[in-house]
Phi, psi and omega in degrees: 000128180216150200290134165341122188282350174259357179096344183295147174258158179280123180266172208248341148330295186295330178302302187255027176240340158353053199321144179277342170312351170304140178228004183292144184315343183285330184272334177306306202293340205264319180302329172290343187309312213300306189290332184288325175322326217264339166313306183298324181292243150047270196296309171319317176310288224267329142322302207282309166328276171331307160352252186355299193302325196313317217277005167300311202246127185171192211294343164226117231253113179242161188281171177304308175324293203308315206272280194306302181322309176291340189258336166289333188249010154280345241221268140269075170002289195263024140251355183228153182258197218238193219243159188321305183256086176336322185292354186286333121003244164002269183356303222274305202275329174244355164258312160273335185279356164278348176268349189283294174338314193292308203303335209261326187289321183271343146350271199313302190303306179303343153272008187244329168325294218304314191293349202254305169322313170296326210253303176322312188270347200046047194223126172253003164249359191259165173201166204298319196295327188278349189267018169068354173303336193286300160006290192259332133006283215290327182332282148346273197307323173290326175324290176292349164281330202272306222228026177279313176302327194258339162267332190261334172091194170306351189266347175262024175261334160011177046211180228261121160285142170254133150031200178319015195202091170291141191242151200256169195253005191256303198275014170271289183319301185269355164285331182294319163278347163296325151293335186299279175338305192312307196287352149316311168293329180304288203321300173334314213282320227251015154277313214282311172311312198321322219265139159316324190244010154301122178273190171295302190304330172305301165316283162356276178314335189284313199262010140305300182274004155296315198290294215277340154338273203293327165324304233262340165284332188298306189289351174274309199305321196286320184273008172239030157270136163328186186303291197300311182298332196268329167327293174309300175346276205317294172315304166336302194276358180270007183067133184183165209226009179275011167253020190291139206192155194259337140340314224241334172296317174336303213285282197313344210243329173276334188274342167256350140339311185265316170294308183293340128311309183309308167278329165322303162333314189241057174263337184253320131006281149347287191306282145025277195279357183290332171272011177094157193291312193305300197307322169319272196343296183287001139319342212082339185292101180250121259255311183294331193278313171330281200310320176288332164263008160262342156272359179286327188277292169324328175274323185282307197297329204281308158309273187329318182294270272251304181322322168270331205237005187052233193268119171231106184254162196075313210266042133279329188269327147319273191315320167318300204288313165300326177276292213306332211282334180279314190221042161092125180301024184269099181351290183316350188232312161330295211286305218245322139326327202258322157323309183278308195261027158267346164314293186281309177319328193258336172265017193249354186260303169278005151294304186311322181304322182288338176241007195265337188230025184295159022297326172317163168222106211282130160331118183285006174283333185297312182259024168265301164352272199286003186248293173326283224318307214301329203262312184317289201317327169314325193282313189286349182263007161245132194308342192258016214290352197237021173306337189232044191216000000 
């Protein structure tokens, strides 16, 4: 499928007034434009959907009427009126919607990891969890719970108000070592990918036993940890959005705004490397610089995700895999599809946490777990698993 030959731009009129019946090259491209648009458009509704219900549902269970009413009169006041019970209010914007908020930011980012990862490596099985990063991230991150006070001193107890909302220097502390670590692991895979005659599967096995590396410090840290820390650890490594704050969102939601654009930026670049490396090259393209900043990128959004919510495995490896079966390998449309529907896998997985065993709340790594393993294992028994690659 390929773009107009004349340079003209496509008006978004033209994308849906279009017959689909045109079979001229121009019509062929502009009807897939049209299905990959109305996919994202689509997966977007239906995120927004989710949301709402989500923000609803808790130990006190408010209705939609209620739940919409209230984000119309936060939104505007003296045109719309506020939800049955003011306090619902409270409920809805500081206790859940920053956590509604962590789930859809760490979704999106891990899934856009998995997809930038899939196009960089041409490995259509690796994403941050198989590539051992989430791994050595976590890693980071026990690090700064067990020994941070003791590198940073009064300074990791810090913190900074933004207007009504403190932000603590222990979590500026543990993205930071979640990133130090990640990129330890990134680096390993991408000495080990350099060599020509590494295949895919090699890479796989790699950053598999990279993971248990980086396991194996996580389990030394927990066993020379005091009561409280390994207490903190434990919760930590099963993944989760409940400590989730609109302090911590300040930090999160702009540094990862901008790394997504930023890869949305080399997406085409990206695409590129799908004819192979020789071909990049003579493109212009330098293939080595390319493949290292886009995982150097891919590693910080993943670290920074992990640093809040802790070990959340799959959804780099799902979501991507679900967009492509719709619309296809094209970065440019991928990378922003894979977003949206990594949103909706985690917040919809963490809704399920929330209620399948309420008043309690089962951890979302946990039913991320039992959702991967069943689809990984779904994706390696098919034969056609590289189809698009």
């Amino acid at each position: 499928m390929t773009e107009p030959q004349d340079g003209s731009k496509i008006q978004i009129s033209e994308i849906f007034g279009r017959s689909k019946k045109d079979v001229s090259p121009e019509g062929v491209y502009i009807s897939g434009l049209r299905k990959k648009l109305l996919f994202i458009i689509i997966a977007s509704v239906i995120l927004v959907c989710v949301a709402i219900v989500s923000l609803g549902i808790g130990a006190v269970n408010i209705s939609v009427s209620d739940t919409i009413s209230a984000i119309a009169h936060a939104i505007s006041p003296s045109d719309f009126a506020g939800p049955e019970n003011e306090w619902y209010s409270t409920i809805l914007f500081q206790g859940r919607l920053p956590r509604i908020v962590l789930a859809i930011t760490a979704g999106a980012s891990l899934a856009v990891a998995g997809a930038v990862m899939q196009g960089t490596l041409r490995n259509p099985l690796v994403s941050p969890f198989t590539l051992g990063v989430s791994s050595a991230a976590s890693f980071g991150a026990t690090m700064s719970i067990v020994y941070g006070a003791s590198v940073f001193g009064a300074l990791y107890y810090a913190q900074v108000s933004v207007g009504k909302y403190a932000i603590s220097f222990s979590t500026v502390s543990t993205m930071i070592f979640s990133f130090v670590v990640g990129m330890i692991s990134i680096s390993l895979v991408l000495i080990l990918g350099r060599r020509k005659d590494t295949s895919k599967s090699t890479i796989i096995l790699g950053g598999v036993v990279i993971g248990y590396l980086f396991q194996a410090g996580v389990t030394f840290t927990k066993y020379i940890s005091n009561d409280e820390a390994l207490r903190d650890i434990t919760l930590w490594l099963m993944g989760g959005t409940w400590n989730a704050s609109w302090g911590s969102m300040i930090i999160l939601v702009p540094i990862i705004l901008i790394a997504l654009i930023v890869l949305e930026g080399m997406s085409f670049k990206i695409n590129t490397l799908s004819a192979g490396d020789d071909v990049a090259s003579k493109l212009g393209i330098d293939v080595n610089k390319l493949r290292r900043d886009s995982l150097i990128l891919s590693t910080f959004i993943t670290s920074v995700c992990i640093a809040f919510t802790g070990i959340i495995g799959f959804v780099g490896l799902m979501a991507p895999h679900i967009c492509r079966m719709f619309i296809g390998n094209d970065c440019r449309y991928l990378i922003p599809a894979s977003a949206v529907a990594g949103a909706l896998v985690l917040l919809a997985s963490d809704t399920v946490a929330r209620i399948i065993i309420a008043p309690s709340q089962l951890p979302v790594g946990i039913i991320m777990y039992l959702i991967g393993g069943a689809f990984f294992i779904w994706l390696i028994s098919k034969k056609n698993v590289g189809e698009y690659w």
